[in-house]
KEMARNU-29799 format. One record per residue (C-alpha): z, x negated, y. Coordinates in Angstrom, 3 decimals, m for minus. Layout:
// residues N
zz_xx_yy
Z_X_Y
...
END
This chain:
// residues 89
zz_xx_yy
23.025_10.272_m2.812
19.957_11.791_m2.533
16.609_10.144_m1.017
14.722_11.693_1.271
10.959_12.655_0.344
8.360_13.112_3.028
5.385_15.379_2.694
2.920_12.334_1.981
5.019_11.124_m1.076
5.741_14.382_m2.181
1.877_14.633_m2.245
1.233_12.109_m5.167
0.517_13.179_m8.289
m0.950_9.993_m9.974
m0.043_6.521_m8.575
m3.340_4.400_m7.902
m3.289_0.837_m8.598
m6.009_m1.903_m7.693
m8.208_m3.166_m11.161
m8.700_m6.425_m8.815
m5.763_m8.324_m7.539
m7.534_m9.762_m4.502
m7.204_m8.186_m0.798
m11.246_m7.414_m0.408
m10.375_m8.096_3.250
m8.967_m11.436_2.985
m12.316_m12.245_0.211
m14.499_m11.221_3.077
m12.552_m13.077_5.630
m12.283_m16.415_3.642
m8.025_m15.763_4.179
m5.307_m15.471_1.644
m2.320_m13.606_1.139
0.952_m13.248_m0.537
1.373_m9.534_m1.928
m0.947_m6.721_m2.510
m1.152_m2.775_m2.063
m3.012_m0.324_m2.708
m4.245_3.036_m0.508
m3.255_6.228_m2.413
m5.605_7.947_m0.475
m8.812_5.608_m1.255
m7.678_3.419_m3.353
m8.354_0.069_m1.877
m5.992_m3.096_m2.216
m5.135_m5.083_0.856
m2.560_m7.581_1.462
1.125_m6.567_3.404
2.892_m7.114_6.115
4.248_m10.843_4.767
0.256_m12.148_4.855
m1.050_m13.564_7.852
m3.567_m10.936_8.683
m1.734_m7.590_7.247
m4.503_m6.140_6.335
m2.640_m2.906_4.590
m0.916_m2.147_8.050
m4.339_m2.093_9.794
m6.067_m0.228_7.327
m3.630_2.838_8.094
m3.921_2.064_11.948
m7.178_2.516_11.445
m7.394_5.493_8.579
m4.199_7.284_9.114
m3.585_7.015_5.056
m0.091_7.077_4.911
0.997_6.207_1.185
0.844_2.797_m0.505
2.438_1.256_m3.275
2.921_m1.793_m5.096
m0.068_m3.651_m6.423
2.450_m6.194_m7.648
3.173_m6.708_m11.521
6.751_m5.468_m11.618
7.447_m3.677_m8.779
6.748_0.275_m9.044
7.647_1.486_m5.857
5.606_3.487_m2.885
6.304_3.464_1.072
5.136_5.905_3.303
3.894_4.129_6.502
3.984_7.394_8.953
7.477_8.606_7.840
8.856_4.900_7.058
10.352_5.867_3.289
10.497_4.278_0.311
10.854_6.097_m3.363
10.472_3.753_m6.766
8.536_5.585_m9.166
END
């Protein structure tokens, strides 16, 4: 079977992943969280959808960058947020 690639995945070239494993927003914010991503349009880690204040989902509410992936040790795998699709890498 074959899966579907959007535009925005189709896009990356070079996966980006986060040197810190923090969410900077959850730092700032005095929160916590329980996984990480990373923007592969700027490059900056925020926690998902599991962590109280989802800071990844806002950031693309409020950027329109579509592409994140994995800032987890292990896990190599990317989700497009505007299309909803998933590819491992």
């Amino acid at each position: 079977m074959e899966t579907k690639i959007c535009e925005h995945l189709n896009n990356i070239e070079e996966v980006k992943i986060g040197d810190d494993y923090v969410c900077e927003e959850c730092v700032k914010h005095g929160g916590h969280w329980l996984h990480l991503r990373t923007c592969q349009t700027c490059g900056i880690t925020l926690c998902c959808d599991s962590s109280p204040m989802k800071h990844m989902t806002a950031h693309f509410h409020e950027t329109g960058h579509p592409v994140i992936a994995s800032a987890e040790p292990g896990e190599r795998w990317l989700w497009c947020n505007a299309d909803g699709i998933m590819v491992e890498y």
